[in-house]
C-alpha positions, 0 to 999 in steps of 0.5 A, spaced: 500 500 500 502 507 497 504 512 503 499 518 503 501 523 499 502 528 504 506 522 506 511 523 501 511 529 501 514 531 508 520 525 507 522 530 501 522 536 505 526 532 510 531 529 505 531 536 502 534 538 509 538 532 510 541 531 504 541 539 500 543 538 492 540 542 487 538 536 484 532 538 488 531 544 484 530 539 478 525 536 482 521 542 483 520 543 476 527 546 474 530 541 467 536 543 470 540 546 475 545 548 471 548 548 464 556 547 460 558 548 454 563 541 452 568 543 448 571 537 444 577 536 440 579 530 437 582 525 441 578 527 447 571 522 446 574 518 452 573 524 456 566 526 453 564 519 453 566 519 461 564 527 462 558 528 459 553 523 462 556 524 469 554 531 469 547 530 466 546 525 471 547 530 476 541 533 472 546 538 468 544 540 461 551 539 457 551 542 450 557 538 446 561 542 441 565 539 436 571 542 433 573 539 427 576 544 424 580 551 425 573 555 422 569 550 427 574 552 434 573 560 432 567 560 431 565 555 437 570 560 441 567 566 439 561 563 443 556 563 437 550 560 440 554 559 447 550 560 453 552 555 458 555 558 465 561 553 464 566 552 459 568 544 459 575 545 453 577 538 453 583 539 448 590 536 448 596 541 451 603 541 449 609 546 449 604 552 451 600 550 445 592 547 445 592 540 440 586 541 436 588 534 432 595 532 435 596 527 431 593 529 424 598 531 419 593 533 413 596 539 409 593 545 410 589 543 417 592 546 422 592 543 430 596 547 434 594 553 437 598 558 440 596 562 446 596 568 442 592 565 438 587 562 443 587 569 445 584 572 439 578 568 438 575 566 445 569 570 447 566 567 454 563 573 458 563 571 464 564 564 464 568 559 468 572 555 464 575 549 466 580 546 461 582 539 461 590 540 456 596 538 460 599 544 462 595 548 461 594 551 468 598 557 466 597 564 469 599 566 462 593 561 459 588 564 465 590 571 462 588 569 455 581 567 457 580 572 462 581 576 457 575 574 453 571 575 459 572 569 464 571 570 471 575 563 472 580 559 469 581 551 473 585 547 468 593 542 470 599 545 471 602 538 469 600 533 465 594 529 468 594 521 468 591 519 463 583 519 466 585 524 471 582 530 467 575 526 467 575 524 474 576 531 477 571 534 472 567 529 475 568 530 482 569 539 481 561 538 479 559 533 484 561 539 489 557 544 485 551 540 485 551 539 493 551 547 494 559 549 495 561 555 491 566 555 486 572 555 490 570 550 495 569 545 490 576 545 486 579 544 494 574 537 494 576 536 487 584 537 488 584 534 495 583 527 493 591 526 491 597 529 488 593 527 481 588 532 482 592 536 486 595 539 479 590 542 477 590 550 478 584 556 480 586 563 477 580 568 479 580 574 474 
């Protein structure tokens, strides 16, 4: 036999207290309590396969945004269409560069973007951005997204082992969702191990 719906309702008025997640704000007729805009390489659909359901388990709404090409990345930087609060750019790093297709060699594609370059395209006006390249965690990366207008900037310092990127991703929102602010929910993240400890928040 059902419990009453008044029931009911006293329970989750109870677990609301005992339990508070924005989560609750979905169940009261929210579609989600957040958004993010994935931000995808090539080479990076193992983070995307393992990033995107987590967070939309968490009843956050994830817009993914592929960037196949350099007029793709600009036109994607430059926020067309881009709403989102977060910015998830899952691109590969190296030597001070972002990777769009590290190991694409076709003539007249080009992949390796300098933070130069980065800096003239990207446009995310009051955004957090959350980067996933290995060493990437740079004031000088910080800089050139604040410039487009970010108001913060988590990405590693170093190379992150191999599903480091996914699981700190993971952990950062989790947080949120429980109700820490932004820098108590990189702390939960970065407290895990020395792994997840490289990542590095810079605050415009």
């Amino acid at each position: 036999m059902s419990e009453p719906v008044d029931l009911v309702d006293q329970k989750v008025e109870l677990w609301k207290v005992q339990r508070p997640s924005r989560v609750w704000d979905v169940a009261d007729g929210a579609t989600w309590w957040t958004t993010v805009d994935l931000f995808a390489g090539h080479g990076m659909a193992d983070i995307v396969s393992a990033v995107r359901p987590m967070l939309e388990s968490m009843r956050i709404g994830v817009v993914l945004w592929s960037l196949a090409n350099e007029h793709n990345m600009r036109r994607v930087f430059a926020g067309e269409n881009s709403g989102a609060p977060y910015v998830v750019v899952a691109m590969h790093g190296d030597a001070g560069r972002m990777l769009l297709a590290p190991s694409d060699s076709t003539p007249g594609f080009k992949s390796s973007f300098s933070v130069e370059e980065v800096r003239s395209m990207v446009r995310v006006p009051g955004k957090v951005v959350v980067g996933l390249g290995c060493a990437s965690g740079t004031q000088q990366w910080a800089d050139a997204f604040f410039e487009g207008g970010a108001t913060d900037y988590i990405a590693p310092a170093s190379a992150p082992f191999a599903h480091a990127g996914s699981v700190f991703t993971t952990i950062l929102f989790y947080a949120l969702t429980q109700g820490r602010d932004l820098a108590e929910a990189v702390q939960t993240a970065r407290a895990v191990d020395e792994e997840l400890a490289i990542f590095m928040h810079f605050r415009r």
